[in-house]
C-alpha positions as CSV (number, residue, x, y, z in Angstrom):
1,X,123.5,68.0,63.4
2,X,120.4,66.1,64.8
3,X,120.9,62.3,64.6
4,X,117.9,60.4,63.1
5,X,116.7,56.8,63.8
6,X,115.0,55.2,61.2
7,X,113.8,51.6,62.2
8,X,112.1,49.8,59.1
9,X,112.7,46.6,58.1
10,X,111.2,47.7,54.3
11,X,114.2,48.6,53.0
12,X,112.2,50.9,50.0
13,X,110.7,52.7,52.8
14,X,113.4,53.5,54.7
15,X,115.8,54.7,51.7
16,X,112.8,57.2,51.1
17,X,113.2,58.1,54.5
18,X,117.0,58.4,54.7
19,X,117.1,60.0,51.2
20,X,114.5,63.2,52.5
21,X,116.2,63.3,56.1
22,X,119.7,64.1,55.0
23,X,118.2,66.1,52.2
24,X,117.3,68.3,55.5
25,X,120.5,67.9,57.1
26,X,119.9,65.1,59.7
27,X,122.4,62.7,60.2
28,X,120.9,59.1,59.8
29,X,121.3,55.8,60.9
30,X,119.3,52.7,60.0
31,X,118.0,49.5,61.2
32,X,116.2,46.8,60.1
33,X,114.6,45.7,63.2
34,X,113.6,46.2,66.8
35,X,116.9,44.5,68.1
36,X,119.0,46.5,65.8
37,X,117.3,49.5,66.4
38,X,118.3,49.1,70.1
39,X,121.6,48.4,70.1
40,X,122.4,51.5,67.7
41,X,120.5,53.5,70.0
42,X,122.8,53.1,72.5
43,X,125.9,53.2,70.2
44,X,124.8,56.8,68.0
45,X,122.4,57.9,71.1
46,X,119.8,59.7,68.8
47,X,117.6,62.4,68.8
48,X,114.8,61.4,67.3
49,X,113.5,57.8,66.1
50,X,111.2,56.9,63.4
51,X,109.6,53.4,64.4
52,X,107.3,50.9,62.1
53,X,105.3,49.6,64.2
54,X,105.4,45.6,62.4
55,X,109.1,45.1,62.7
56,X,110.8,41.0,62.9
57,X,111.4,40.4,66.1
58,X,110.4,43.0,68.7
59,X,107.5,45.0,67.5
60,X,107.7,48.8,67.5
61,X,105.9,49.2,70.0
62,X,108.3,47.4,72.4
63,X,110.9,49.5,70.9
64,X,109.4,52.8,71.5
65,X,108.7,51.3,75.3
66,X,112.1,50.4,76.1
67,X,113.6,54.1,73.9
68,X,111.4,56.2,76.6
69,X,113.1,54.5,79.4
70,X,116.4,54.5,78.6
71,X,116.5,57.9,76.7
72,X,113.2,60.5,78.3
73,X,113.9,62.8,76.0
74,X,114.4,61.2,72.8
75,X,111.3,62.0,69.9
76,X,109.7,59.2,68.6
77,X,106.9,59.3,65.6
78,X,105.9,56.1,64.6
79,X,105.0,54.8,61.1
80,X,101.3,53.2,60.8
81,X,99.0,51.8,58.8
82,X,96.3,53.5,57.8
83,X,93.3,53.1,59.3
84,X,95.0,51.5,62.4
85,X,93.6,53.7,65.0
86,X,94.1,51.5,67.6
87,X,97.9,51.8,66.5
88,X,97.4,55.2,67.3
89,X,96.4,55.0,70.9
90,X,99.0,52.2,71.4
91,X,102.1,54.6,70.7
92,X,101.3,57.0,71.9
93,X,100.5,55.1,75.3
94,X,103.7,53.2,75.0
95,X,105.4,56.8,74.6
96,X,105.5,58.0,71.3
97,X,105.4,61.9,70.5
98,X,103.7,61.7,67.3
99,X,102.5,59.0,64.5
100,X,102.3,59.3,60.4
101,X,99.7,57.5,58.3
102,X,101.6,55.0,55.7
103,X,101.7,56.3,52.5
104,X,103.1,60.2,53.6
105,X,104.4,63.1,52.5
106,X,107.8,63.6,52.7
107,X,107.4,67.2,53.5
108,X,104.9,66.5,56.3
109,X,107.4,63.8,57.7
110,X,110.3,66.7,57.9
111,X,107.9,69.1,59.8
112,X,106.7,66.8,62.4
113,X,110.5,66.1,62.6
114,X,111.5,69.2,63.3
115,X,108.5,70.5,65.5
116,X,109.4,67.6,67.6
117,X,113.4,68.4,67.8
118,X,112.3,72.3,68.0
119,X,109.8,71.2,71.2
120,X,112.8,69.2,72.4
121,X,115.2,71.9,72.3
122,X,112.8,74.7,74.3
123,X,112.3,71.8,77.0
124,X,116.0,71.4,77.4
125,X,116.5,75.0,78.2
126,X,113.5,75.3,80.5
127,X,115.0,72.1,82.3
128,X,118.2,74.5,82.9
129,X,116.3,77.1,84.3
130,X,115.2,74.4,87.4
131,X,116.7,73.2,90.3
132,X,114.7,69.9,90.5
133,X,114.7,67.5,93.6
134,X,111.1,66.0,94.3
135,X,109.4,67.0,95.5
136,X,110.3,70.5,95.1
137,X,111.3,72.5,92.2
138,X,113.6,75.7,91.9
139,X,112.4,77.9,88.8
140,X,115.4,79.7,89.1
141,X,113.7,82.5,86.3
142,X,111.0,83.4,88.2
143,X,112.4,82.6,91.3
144,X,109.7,80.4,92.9
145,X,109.1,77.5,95.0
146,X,107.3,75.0,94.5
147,X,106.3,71.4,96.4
148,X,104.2,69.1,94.1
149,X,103.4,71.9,91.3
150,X,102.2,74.1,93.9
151,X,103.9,77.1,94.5
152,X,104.9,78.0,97.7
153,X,105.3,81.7,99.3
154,X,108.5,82.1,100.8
155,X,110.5,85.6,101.6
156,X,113.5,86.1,99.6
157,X,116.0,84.8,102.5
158,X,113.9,81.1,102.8
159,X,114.2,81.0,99.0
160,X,118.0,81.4,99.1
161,X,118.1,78.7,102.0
162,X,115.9,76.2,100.2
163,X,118.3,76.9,96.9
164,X,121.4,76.4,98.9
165,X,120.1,73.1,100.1
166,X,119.0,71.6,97.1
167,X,122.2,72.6,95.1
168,X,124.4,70.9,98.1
169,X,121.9,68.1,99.6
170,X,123.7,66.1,102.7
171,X,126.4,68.5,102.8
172,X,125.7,70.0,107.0
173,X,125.9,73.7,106.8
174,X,127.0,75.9,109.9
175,X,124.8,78.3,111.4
176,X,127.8,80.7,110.8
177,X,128.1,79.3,107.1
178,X,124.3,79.8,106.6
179,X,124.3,83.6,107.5
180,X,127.4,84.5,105.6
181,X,125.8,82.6,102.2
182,X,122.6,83.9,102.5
183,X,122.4,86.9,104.5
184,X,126.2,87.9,102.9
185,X,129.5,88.5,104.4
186,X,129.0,91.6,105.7
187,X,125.7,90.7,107.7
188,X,127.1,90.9,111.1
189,X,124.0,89.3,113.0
190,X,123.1,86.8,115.6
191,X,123.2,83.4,113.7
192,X,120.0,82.5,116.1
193,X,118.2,84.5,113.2
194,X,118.9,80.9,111.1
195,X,117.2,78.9,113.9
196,X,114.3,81.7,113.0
197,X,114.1,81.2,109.1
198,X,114.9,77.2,109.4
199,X,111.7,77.2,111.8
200,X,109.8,79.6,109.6
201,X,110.7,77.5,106.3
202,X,109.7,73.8,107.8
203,X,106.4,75.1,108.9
204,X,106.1,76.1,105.0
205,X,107.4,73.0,103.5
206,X,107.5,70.0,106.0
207,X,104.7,68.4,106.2
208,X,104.9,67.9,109.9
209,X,107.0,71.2,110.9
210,X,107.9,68.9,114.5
211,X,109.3,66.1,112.5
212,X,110.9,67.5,109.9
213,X,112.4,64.8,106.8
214,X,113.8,67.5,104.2
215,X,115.9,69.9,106.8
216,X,117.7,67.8,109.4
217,X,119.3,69.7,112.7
218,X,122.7,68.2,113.4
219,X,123.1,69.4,116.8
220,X,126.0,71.7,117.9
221,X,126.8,72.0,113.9
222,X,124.2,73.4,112.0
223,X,121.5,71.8,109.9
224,X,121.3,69.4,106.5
225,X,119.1,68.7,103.7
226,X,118.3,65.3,103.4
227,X,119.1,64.2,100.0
């Protein structure tokens, strides 16, 4: 069951709110203010938070601010006044996903809701389908490389390296370790064909191939990724 912040400090408001949330099985938990609203985010950890934007105390924008640091992937709509605009521009700047235009629909509320939860949910899937360590990312679906959102063409042995190293960074690898990982156990090659593919794969990702920063040589071992 999703978890549901309301933070309103009109308590007629949020009832309504409560009462059509849980009508749509969300879980909900209520504040009356920016400092409140805070502290039960850390306690319940929601998934979503409604925020008024004129709460006592810390304002909602404040709130939304200090949600998106603490929690990245929690939704936030916030509640406005209409004909705010500048309200508008404000949260979403300040992080917001989405705002509603005081007085709303109910029904409109519960879709933007669940659109946001449904977005949410796809992005925490795709997240599990990366090996992320900036600046490079693993899509381990496709099975691409990329450095800084560009992708980058590497054979199918270099993409097993560069996974190995970003799945164990600072760990030092063997040469001998290295072959048998990537190349398999039953490879029974010169492990100089490492020193080939490490050379290869810095001059692809390094951004100075004779000074390398990501792959580091430890000398009469093997080599590292510096994590």
């Amino acid at each position: 069951m999703n978890k549901i912040l309301i933070v309103e400090d009109e308590e007629s408001i949020r009832g309504f709110l409560k009462i059509n949330l849980k009508r749509n099985d969300f879980e909900v938990i209520e504040a009356e203010s920016g400092e409140e609203g805070l502290k039960k985010a850390d306690i319940y950890i929601p998934d979503l938070a409604v925020l008024d934007i004129m709460l006592p105390g810390i304002d909602g924008f404040e709130v939304c601010s200090k949600l998106r640091e603490r929690y990245p992937n929690i939704g936030i709509i916030m509640l406005t006044a209409r004909g705010q605009d500048m309200d508008k521009i404000m949260g979403l700047e300040y992080g917001a996903d989405d705002y509603i235009v005081k007085p709303f629909n109910p029904l409109e509320l519960v879709l933007r809701v669940k659109a946001i939860l449904r977005r949410i949910g796809e992005e925490k899937i795709e997240d599990k389908n990366k090996l992320i360590r900036e600046p490079f990312i693993i899509d381990l679906y496709s099975q691409k490389l990329l450095k800084n959102n560009i992708e980058v063409d590497v054979t199918p042995k270099e993409y097993l390296l560069m996974k190995l190293f970003l799945e164990n960074p600072n760990k030092a690898f063997t040469r001998d370790e290295l072959l048998n990982l990537v190349w398999g156990y039953n490879y029974f090659g010169d492990p100089k064909l490492i020193d080939v593919n490490i050379r290869r794969l810095r001059a692809k990702i390094e951004d100075d191939s004779s000074t390398p920063k990501f792959i580091e040589t430890i000398w009469g071992i093997g080599y590292r990724w510096k994590g």
